[in-house]
C-alpha positions as CSV (number, residue, x, y, z in Angstrom):
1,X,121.8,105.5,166.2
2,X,118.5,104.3,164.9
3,X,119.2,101.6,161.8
4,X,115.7,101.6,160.6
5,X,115.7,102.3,157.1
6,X,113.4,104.9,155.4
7,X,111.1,104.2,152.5
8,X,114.0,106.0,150.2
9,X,116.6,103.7,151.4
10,X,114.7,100.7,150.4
11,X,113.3,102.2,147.5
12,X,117.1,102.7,146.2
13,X,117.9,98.9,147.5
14,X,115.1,97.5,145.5
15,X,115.7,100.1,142.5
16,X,119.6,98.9,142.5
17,X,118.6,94.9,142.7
18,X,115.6,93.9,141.0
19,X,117.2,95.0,137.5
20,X,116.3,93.3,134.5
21,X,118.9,90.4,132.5
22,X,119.1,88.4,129.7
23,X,120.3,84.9,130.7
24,X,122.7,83.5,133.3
25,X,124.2,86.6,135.0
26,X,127.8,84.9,135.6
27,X,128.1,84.6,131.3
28,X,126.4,87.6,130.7
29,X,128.8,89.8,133.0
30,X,132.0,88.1,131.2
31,X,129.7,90.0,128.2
32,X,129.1,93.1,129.9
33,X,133.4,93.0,130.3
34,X,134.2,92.2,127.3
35,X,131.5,94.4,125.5
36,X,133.2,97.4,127.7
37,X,136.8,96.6,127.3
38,X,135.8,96.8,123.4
39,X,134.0,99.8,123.8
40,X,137.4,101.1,125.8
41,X,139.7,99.5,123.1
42,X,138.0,101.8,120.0
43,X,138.5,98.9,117.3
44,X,138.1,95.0,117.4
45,X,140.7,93.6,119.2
46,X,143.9,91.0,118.1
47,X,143.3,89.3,121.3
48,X,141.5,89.1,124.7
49,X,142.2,87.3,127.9
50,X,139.4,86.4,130.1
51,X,140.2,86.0,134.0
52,X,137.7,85.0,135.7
53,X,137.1,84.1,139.5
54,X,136.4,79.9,140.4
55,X,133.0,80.6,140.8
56,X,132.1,82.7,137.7
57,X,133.8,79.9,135.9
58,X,131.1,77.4,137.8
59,X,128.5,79.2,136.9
60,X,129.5,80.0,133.2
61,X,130.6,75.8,132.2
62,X,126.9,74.6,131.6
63,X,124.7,77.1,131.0
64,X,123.5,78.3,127.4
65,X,124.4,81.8,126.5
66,X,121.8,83.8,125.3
67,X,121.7,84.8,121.1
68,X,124.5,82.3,120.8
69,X,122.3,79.5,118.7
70,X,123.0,77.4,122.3
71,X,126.5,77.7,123.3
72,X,128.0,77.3,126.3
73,X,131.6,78.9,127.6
74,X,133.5,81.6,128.9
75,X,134.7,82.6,125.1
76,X,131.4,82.3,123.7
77,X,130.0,84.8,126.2
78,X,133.0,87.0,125.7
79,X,132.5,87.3,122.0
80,X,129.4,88.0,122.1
81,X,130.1,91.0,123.9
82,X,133.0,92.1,122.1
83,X,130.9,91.4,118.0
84,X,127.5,93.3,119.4
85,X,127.4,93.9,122.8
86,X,126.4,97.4,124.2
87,X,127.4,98.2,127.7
88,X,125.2,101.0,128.4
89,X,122.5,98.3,128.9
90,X,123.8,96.5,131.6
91,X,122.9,92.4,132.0
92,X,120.6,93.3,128.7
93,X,124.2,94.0,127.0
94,X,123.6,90.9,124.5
95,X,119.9,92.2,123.5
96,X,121.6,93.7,120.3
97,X,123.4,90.7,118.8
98,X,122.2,89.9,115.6
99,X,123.1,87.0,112.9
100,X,126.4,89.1,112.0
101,X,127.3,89.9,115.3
102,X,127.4,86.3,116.2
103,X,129.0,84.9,113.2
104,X,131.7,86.8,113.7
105,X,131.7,86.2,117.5
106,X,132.0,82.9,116.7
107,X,134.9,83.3,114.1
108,X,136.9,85.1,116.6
109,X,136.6,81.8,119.0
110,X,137.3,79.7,116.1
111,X,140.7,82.0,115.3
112,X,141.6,81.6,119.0
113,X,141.8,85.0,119.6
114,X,140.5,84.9,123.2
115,X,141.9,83.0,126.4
116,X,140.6,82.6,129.8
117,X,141.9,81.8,132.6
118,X,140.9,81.7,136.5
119,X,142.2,84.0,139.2
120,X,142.8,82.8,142.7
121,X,142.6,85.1,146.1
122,X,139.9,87.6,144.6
123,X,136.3,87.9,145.2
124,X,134.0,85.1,144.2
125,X,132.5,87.6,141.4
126,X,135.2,88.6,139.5
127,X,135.8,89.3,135.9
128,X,139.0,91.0,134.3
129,X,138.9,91.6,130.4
130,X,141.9,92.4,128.8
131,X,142.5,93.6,125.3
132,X,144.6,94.2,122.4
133,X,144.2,96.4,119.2
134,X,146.5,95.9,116.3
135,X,148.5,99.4,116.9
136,X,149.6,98.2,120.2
137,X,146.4,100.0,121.8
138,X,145.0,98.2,125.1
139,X,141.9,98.0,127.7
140,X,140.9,96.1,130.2
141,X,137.3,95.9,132.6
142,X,136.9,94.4,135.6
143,X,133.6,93.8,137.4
144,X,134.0,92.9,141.3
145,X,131.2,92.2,144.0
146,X,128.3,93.4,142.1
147,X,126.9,91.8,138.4
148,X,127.4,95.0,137.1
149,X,130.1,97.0,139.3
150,X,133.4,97.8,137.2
151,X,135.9,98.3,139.6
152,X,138.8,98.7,136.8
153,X,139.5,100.7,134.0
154,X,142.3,101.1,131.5
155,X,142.2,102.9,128.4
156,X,146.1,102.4,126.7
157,X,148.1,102.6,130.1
158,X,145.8,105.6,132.1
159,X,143.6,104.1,134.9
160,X,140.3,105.7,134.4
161,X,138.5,104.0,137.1
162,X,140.1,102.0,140.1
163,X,137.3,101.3,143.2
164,X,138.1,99.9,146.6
165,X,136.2,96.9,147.3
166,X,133.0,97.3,149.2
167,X,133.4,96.2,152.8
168,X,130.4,95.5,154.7
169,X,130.2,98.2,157.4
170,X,131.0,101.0,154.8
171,X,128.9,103.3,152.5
172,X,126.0,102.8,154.6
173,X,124.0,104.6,152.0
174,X,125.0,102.4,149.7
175,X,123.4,98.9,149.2
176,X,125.9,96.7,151.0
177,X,125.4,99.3,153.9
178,X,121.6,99.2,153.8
179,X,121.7,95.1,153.7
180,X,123.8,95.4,156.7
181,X,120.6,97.0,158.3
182,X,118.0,94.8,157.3
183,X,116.1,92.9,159.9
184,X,112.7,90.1,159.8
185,X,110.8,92.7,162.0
186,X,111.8,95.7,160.2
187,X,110.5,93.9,157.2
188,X,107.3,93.1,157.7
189,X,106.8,96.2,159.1
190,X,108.1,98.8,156.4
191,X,105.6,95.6,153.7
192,X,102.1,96.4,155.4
193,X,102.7,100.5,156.0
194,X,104.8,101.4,152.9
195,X,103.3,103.8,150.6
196,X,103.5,101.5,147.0
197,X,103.3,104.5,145.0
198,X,107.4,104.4,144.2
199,X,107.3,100.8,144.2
200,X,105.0,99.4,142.2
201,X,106.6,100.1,138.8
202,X,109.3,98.0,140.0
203,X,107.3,95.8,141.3
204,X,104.6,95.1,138.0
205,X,108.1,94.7,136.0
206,X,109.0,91.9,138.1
207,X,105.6,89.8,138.1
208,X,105.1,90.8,134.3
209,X,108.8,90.0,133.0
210,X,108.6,86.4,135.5
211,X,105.3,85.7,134.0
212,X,106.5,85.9,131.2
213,X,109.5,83.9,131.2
214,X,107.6,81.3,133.2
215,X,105.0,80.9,130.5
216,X,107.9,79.8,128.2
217,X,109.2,77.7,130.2
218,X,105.5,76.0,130.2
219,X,104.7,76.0,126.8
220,X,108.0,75.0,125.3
221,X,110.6,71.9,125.6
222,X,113.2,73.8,127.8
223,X,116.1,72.4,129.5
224,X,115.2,69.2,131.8
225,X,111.2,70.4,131.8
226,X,111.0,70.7,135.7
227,X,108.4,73.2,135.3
228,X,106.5,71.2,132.7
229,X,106.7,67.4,134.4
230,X,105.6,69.1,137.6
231,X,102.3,70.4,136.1
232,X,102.0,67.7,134.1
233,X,101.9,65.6,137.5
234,X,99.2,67.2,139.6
235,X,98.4,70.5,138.1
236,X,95.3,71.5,140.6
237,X,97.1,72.8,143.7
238,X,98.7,76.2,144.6
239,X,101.8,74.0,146.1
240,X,102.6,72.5,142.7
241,X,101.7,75.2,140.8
242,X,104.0,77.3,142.7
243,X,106.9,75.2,142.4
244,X,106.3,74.6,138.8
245,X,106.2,78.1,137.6
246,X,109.5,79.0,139.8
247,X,111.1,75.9,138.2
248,X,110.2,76.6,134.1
249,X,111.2,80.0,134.3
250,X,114.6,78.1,134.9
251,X,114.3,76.0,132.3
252,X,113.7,78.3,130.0
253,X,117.0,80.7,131.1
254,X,119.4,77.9,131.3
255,X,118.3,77.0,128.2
256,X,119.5,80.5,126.5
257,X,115.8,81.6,126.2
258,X,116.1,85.5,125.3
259,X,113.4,86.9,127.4
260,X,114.7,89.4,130.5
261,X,114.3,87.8,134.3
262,X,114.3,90.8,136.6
263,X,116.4,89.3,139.2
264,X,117.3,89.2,142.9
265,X,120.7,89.1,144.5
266,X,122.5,89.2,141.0
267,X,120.4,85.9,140.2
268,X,117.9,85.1,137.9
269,X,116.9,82.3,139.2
270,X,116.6,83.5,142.4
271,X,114.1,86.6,140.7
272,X,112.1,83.5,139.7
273,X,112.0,82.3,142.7
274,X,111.2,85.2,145.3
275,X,108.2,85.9,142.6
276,X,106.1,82.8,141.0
277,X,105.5,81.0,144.0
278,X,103.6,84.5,145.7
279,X,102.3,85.0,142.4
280,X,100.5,81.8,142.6
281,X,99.4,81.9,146.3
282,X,98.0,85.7,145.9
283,X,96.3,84.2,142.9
284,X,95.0,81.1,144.8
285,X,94.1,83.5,147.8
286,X,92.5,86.5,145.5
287,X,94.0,88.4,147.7
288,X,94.3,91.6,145.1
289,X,97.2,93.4,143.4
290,X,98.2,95.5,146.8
291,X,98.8,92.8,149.2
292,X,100.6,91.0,146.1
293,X,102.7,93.5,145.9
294,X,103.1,94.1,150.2
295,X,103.9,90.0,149.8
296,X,106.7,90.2,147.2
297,X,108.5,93.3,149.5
298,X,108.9,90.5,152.0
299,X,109.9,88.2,149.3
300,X,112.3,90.1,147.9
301,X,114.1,91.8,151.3
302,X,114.2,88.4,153.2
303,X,116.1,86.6,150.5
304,X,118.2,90.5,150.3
305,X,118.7,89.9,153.8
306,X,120.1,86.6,153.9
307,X,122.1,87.4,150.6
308,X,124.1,89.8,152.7
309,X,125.6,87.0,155.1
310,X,126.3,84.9,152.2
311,X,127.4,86.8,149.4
312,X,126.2,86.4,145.7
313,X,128.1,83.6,144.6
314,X,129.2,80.7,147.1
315,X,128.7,77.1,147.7
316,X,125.2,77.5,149.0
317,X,122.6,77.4,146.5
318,X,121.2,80.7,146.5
319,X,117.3,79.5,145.2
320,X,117.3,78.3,149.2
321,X,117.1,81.9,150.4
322,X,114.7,82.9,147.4
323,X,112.6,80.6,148.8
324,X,112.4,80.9,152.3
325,X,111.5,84.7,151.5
326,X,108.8,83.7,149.4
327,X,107.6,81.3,152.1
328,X,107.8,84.2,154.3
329,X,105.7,85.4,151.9
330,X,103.2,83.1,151.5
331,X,102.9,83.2,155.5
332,X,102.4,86.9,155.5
333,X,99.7,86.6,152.7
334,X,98.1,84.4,155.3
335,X,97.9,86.7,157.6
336,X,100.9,85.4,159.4
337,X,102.7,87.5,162.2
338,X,106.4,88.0,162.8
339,X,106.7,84.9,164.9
340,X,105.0,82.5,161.9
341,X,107.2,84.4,159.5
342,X,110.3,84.3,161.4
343,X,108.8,80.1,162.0
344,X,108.9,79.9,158.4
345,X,112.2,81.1,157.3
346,X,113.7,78.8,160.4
347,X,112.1,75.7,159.1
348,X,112.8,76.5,155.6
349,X,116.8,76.8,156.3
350,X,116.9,73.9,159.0
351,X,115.6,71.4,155.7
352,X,117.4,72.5,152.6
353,X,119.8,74.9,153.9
354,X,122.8,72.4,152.7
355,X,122.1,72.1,149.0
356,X,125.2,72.4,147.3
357,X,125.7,75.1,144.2
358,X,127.1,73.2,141.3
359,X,126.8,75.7,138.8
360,X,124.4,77.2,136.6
361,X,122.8,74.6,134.6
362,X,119.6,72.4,134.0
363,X,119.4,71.5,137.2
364,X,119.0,74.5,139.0
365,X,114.8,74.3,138.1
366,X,114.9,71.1,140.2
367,X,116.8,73.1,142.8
368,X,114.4,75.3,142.6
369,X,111.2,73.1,143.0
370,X,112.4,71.1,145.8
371,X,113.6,74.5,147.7
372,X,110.4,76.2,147.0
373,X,108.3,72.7,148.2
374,X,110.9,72.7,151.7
375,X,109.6,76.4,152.0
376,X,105.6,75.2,151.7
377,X,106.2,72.9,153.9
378,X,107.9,75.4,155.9
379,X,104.9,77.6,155.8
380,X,102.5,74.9,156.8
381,X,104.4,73.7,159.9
382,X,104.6,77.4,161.1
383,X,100.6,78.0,160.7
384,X,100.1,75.2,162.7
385,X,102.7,76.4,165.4
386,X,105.4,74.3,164.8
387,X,109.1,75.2,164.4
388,X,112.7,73.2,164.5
389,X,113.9,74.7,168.1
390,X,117.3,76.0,169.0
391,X,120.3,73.3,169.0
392,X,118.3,71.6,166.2
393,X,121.6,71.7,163.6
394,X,122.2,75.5,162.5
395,X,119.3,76.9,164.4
396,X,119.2,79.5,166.8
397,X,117.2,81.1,169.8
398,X,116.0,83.9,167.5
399,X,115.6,84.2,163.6
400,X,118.2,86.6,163.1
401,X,120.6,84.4,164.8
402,X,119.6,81.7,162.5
403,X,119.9,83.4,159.8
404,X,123.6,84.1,160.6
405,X,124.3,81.0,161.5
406,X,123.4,79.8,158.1
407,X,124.8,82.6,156.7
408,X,128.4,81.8,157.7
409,X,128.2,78.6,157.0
410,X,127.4,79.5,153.1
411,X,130.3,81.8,153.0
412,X,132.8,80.6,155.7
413,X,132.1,76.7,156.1
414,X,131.7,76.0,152.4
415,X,134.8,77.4,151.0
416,X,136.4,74.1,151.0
417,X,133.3,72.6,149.3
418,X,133.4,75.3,146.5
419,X,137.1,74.9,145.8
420,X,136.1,71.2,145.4
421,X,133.0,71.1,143.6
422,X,135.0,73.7,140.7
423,X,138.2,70.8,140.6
424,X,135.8,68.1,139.9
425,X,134.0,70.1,137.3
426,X,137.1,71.0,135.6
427,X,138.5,67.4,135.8
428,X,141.1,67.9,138.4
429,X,140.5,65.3,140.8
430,X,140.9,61.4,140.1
431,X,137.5,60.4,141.0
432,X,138.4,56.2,140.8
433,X,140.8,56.9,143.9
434,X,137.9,58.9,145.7
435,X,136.6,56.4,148.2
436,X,137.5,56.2,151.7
């Protein structure tokens, strides 16, 4: 059977991951629940019950929530959706809240009319809404796998939507199926003969929407102004310039900024990623809007690819595989082949591929400058040849192998590390009797 995918399948991949959101995806796809649910229920509801997966509570605890006048929380988000969201817009469902909408999402918090709680043994991207009405009338949503996948619904007792969960070798039309499929070589090969026709629109949304966002970021206080101290440091060369733009589009999100990031792998921040940095290198190279937009295909798939090992939420920071594909990147836009590519990714992943995920919050911009400097470095050791050999740590014989092996360490190896990194950020471990 020949796996190679078609310019349709990737077309549909790209169509079905670089969507346009508002804010922290975790927070705003408690919204997109809760906005549904509501939607479900026909009337404001008496009560709601958030349960949320360990992970989607990690990412939710210190991040601002966009058009909430800078809160933070699970409730927050929730209200939000319930007082003015609208579901048909998927992670834009908070575009709509106004002043009223928010006054009275926060009034319901105040009333304590919502709840959350967390639900063990499901997927690491899982949200259940449940609601309420005051005739004894009821709904619940549930998203699973995918930002935007309901998986769940109940309108007063009658199931009106119940999927299976998405297993990797199934619904190999779908995008979990066509992930499974991706290869380095395949890559690069579908980014220099692939007609850009389809693509571009997609493709212009991301670098405009990213600029834009990025420019923020630059121009205004946001978060812990990584993007800004960068540039104010040594604003003259590509490699800082790269990192900084990456790092204040950040800034800007975590910050509740309202401008859309389109994203990658149900991430922002990782949309931020795969794109500034080959923004700024095609810039620096003036290589033209066609081989930009050739460089962010292998941006965008090689950080898809990896994705696929890990999963979208997990221990393993996900701005590490954003930028190793936008090293790749940068490699190809130098005129790197398959072997300085695939040298690029492998040196990228043997430096920084143990930073831990902590949640979404201010820090992630620093994340994301010092992954996007590992994969500059990276870049530069592979055009002069070098690469971190097989038995070095997590690296293999080939690329793909490496790229599994670091895969299942992010999903596998770190569970433990996940389970403990969300107990000591929700105060359940005694950290004076920590030491050895």
């Amino acid at each position: 059977m020949d796996t190679k995918l078609t310019q349709k399948e990737y077309l549909y991949l790209l169509q079905e991951s670089l969507i346009p959101a508002l804010g922290c995806t975790e927070p705003i796809a408690i919204a997109l629940a809760a906005a549904k649910a509501r939607e479900l229920l026909g009337q404001e509801p008496e009560s709601t019950d958030v349960c949320c997966s360990g992970n989607i509570i990690k990412n939710v605890k210190g991040v601002k929530v966009p058009n909430s006048n800078g809160e933070k929380g699970i409730l927050i988000a929730a209200a939000l959706g319930i007082a003015g969201g609208d579901p048909s817009r998927g992670l834009e469902v908070l575009v709509p809240v106004d002043d009223a909408a928010r006054a009275k999402a926060q009034d319901m918090v105040a009333q304590g009319k919502l709840t959350c709680s967390i639900k063990e043994g499901v997927d690491n991207l899982y949200v259940a809404v449940t609601m309420s009405g005051r005739d004894g009338s009821s709904s619940q949503a549930v998203i699973a796998q995918y930002h935007t996948r309901f998986v769940h619904l109940v309108q007063n007792g009658t199931v009106l939507l119940d999927e299976p969960e998405l297993e990797q070798s199934s619904d190999q039309g779908g995008v979990t199926g066509i992930k499974s499929r991706l290869n380095v070589a395949d890559i690069l090969d579908f980014a220099k003969t692939a007609d850009l026709t389809d693509f571009k629109p997609i493709l212009e949304r991301q670098v405009r929407e990213n600029t834009a966002i990025s420019d923020y970021g630059l121009a205004n206080p946001c978060g812990a102004q990584i993007g800004r101290t960068l540039m104010a440091c040594d604003p003259d060369t590509p490699k800082t310039r790269a990192k900084a733009r990456a790092a204040a589009g950040s800034d800007a999100r975590m910050s509740g900024c309202t401008l859309p990031v389109v994203i990658n792998s149900g991430s922002g921040n990782q949309g931020l990623t795969v794109t500034m940095p080959v923004v700024e290198y095609a810039q620096t190279l003036n290589v033209g809007e066609e081989q930009l937009y050739r460089a962010l295909l292998v941006s965008n798939l090689i950080a898809l690819h990896q994705k696929y090992y890990i999963g979208n939420l997990s221990a393993f920071c996900g701005a590490v595989c954003a930028a190793t594909g936008a090293g790749a990147a940068i490699t190809y836009l130098y005129g790197g082949d398959y072997d300085a590519v695939s040298r690029t990714i492998t040196n990228t992943l043997a430096n920084v591929g143990g930073i831990v995920c902590d949640g979404a919050k201010a820090s992630c911009a620093a994340k994301i400058a010092s992954s996007v400097d590992a994969a500059i470095m990276g870049h530069n050791m592979s055009m002069a040849g070098l690469c971190f050999q097989s038995g070095d740590g997590l690296v293999q014989e080939d690329v793909e192998k490496t790229l599994r092996s670091v895969g299942y360490v992010g999903r596998v190896g770190m569970r433990t590390t996940d389970s403990e990194v969300l107990r000591i950020m929700t105060d359940k471990v005694d950290l004076s009797s920590a030491a050895i």
